[in-house]
C-alpha positions as CSV (number, residue, x, y, z in Angstrom):
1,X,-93.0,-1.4,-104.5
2,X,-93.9,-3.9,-107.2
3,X,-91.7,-5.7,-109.8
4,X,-92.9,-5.6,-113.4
5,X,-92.7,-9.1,-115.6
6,X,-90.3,-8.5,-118.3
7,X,-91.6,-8.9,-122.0
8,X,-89.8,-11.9,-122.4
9,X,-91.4,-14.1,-119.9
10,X,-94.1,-16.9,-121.8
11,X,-97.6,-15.2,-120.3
12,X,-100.4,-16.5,-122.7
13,X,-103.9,-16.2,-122.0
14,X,-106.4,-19.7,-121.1
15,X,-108.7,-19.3,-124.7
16,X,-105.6,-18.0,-127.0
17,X,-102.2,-19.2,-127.8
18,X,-100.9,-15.8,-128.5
19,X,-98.2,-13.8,-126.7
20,X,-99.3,-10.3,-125.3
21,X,-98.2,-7.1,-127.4
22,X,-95.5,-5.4,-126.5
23,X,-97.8,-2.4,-124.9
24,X,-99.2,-4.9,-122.1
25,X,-95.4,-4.6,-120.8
26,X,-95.0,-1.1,-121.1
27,X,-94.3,0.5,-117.8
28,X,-96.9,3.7,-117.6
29,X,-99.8,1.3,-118.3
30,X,-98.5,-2.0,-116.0
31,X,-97.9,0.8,-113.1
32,X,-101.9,2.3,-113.1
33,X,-103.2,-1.1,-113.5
34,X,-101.8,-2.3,-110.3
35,X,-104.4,-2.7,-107.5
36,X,-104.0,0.6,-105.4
37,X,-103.0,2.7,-108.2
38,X,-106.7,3.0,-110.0
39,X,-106.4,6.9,-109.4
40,X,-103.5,7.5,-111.6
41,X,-104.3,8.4,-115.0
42,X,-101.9,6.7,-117.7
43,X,-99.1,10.3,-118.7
44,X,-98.7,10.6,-122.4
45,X,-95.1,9.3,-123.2
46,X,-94.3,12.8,-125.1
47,X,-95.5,14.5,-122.3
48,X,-93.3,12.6,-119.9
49,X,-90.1,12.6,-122.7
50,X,-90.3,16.8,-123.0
51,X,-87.3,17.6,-120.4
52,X,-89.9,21.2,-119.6
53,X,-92.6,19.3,-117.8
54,X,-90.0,17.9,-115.6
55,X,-88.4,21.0,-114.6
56,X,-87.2,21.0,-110.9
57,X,-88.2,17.2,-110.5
58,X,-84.5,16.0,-110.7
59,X,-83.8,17.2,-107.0
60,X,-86.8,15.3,-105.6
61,X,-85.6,12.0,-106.8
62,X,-81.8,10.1,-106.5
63,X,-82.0,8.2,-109.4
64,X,-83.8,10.5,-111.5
65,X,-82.2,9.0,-114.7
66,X,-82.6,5.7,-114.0
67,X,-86.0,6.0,-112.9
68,X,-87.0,8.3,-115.7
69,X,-85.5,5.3,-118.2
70,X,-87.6,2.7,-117.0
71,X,-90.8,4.6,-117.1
72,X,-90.2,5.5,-120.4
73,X,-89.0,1.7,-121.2
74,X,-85.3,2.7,-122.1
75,X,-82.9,0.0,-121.4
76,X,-79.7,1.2,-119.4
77,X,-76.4,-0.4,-120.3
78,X,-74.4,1.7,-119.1
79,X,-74.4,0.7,-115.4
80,X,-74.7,-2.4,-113.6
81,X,-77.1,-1.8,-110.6
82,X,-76.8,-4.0,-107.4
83,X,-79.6,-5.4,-106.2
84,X,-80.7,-3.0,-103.9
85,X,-79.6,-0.1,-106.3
86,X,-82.2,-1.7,-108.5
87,X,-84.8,-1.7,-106.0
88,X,-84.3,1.9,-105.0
89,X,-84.3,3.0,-108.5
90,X,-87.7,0.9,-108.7
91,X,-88.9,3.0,-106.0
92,X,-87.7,6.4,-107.6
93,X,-89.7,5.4,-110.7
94,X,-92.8,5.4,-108.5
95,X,-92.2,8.5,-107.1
96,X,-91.0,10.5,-110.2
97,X,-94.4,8.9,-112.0
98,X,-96.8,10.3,-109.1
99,X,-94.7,13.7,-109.6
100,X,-95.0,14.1,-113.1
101,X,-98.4,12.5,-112.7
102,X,-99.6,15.6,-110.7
103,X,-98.6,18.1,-113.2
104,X,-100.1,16.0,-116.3
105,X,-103.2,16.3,-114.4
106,X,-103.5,20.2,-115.0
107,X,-102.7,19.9,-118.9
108,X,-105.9,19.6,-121.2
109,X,-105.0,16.3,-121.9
110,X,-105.0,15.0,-118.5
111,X,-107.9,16.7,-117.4
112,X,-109.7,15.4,-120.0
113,X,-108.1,11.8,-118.9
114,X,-109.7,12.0,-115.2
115,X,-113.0,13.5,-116.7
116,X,-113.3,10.1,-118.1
117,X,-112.4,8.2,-114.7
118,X,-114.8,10.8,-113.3
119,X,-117.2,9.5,-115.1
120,X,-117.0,5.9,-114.8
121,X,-116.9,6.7,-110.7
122,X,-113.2,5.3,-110.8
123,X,-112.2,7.2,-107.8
124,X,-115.5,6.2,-106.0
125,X,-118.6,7.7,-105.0
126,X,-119.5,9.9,-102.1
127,X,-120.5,8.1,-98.9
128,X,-122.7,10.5,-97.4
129,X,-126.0,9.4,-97.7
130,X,-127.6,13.1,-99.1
131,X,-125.0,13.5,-101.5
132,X,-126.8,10.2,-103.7
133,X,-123.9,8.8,-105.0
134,X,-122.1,11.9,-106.5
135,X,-118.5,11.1,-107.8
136,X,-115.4,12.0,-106.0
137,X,-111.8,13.2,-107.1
138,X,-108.4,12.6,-105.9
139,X,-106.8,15.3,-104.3
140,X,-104.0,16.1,-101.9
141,X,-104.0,17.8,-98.8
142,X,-100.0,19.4,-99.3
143,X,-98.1,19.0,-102.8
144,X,-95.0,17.8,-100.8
145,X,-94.3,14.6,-101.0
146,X,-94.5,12.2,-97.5
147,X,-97.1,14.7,-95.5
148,X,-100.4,13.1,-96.2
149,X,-102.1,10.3,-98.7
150,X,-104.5,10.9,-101.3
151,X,-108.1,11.8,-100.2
152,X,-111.2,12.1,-101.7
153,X,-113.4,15.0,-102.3
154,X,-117.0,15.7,-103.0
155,X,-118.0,18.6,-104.7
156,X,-121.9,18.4,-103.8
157,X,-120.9,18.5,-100.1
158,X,-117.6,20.1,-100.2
159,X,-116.3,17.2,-97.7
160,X,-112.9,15.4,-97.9
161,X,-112.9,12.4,-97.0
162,X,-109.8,9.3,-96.6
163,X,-111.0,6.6,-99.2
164,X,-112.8,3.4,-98.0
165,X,-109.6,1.1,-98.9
166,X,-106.5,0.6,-97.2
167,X,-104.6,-0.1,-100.5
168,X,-104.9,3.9,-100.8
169,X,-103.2,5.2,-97.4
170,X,-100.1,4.7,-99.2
171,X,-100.6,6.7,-102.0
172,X,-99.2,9.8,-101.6
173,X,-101.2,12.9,-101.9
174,X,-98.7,15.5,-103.4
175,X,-99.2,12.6,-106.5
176,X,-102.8,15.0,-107.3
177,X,-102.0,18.3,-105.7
178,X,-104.3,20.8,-104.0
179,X,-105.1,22.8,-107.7
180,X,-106.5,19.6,-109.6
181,X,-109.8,19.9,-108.2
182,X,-111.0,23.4,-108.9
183,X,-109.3,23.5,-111.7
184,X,-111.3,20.3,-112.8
185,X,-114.4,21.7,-112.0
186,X,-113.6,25.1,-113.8
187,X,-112.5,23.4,-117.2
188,X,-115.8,21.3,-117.1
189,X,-118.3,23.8,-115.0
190,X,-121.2,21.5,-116.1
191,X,-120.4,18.9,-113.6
192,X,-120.3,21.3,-110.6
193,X,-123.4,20.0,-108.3
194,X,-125.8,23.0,-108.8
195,X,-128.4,24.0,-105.5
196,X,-127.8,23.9,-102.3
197,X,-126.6,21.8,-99.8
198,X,-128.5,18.9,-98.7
199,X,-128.7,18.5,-95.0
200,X,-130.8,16.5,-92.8
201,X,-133.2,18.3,-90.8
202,X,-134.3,16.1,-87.7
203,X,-138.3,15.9,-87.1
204,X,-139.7,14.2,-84.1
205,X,-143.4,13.0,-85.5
206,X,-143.0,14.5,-88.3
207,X,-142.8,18.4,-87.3
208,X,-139.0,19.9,-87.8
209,X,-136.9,20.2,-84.3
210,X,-136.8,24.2,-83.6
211,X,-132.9,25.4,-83.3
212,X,-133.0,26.0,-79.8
213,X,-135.3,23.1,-78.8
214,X,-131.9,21.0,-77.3
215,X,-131.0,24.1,-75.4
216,X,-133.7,24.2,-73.7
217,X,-134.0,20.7,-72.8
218,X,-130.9,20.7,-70.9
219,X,-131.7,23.5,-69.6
220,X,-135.0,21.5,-68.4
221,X,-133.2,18.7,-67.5
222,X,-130.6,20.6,-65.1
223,X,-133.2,22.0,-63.3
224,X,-134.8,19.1,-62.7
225,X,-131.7,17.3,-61.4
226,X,-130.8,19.9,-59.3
227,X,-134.5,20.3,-57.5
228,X,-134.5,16.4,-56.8
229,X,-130.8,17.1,-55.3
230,X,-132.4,19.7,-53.0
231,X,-135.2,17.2,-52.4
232,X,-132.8,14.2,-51.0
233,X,-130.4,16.7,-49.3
234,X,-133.4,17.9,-47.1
């Protein structure tokens, strides 16, 4: 869990004397820029304030209003928060964002807004050799929240994989869903890795290894074993 400055702190840059517009301290945009969080795409704010797209979300989260204020940047005055109430509402925000986050992800919109990570290899490439650097996407194993983090999957092999950073473990999966994608794939069809499979074939000087060549090795091998048993044994 991470705290966000608030607008009102001094923050200038080294070359300009100039304070930052009030978007640098929006919450949607401060939340995907933290390191970790490079998978998240930033959710429209009308997307996020139409009460239809959050439909069910309430009962996932305790302080669903709280936590839907401060994504949205809404000051609440009509409660004072403890300490640890703020901090709990903090987390909630997280949670509600990675929630709404994997529904935003199926609209046009947000497809389109992960085509454009896609494309810059923001989630990473694959790293099996034959796959020459194809691009991955985020996906989740389970869309319930706390069963598994986000992975990583490649298209041209059809492997998951757990990402290369630790940063990522604790980003929970059911934040992308199982649907996103296929369903990314099917909106943009061109990017789907056309041909086959690559896949090593082994050679030994330079002819290819025939299928049942280890097979018969060990079967080789056995017998030999077992004939200089019967030799020592005599």
């Amino acid at each position: 869990m991470s705290t966000r400055p608030k607008a009102g702190q001094d923050e200038r840059s080294n070359s300009s004397s100039e304070y930052r517009s009030d978007d640098d301290y929006a919450w949607i945009p401060w939340y995907c820029s933290l390191e970790g969080n490079e998978f998240f795409a930033e959710v429209d704010d009308q997307y996020v304030q139409d009460g239809f797209n959050l439909t069910g979300l309430g009962q996932q989260v305790v302080y669903y209003d709280f936590a839907l204020d401060m994504i949205l940047d809404v000051e609440s005055t009509d409660e004072i928060l403890s300490d640890d109430q703020q901090e709990m509402v903090e987390n909630d925000a997280e949670t509600l964002y990675g929630l709404i986050h994997a529904r935003y992800i199926l609209t046009n919109r947000g497809l389109h807004a992960m085509l454009q990570k896609y494309r810059n290899c923001d989630f990473g490439v694959c790293p099996r050799v034959l796959c020459k650097g194809q691009p991955m996407l985020p996906m989740g194993l389970s869309d319930t929240l706390n069963e598994e983090s986000v992975k990583l999957y490649c298209a041209k092999c059809g492997n998951i994989y757990n990402s290369k950073y630790s940063r990522h473990d604790h980003v929970d999966g059911a934040f992308f869903g199982t649907t996103f994608p296929s369903l990314f794939f099917l909106t943009f069809p061109e990017l789907m890795p056309q041909g086959k499979k690559s896949v090593f074939v082994p050679k030994v000087f330079g002819f290819k290894v025939h299928k049942d060549a280890y097979k018969k090795s060990l079967e080789a091998k056995k017998k030999q074993s077992s004939a200089a048993y019967e030799r020592k044994n005599k």
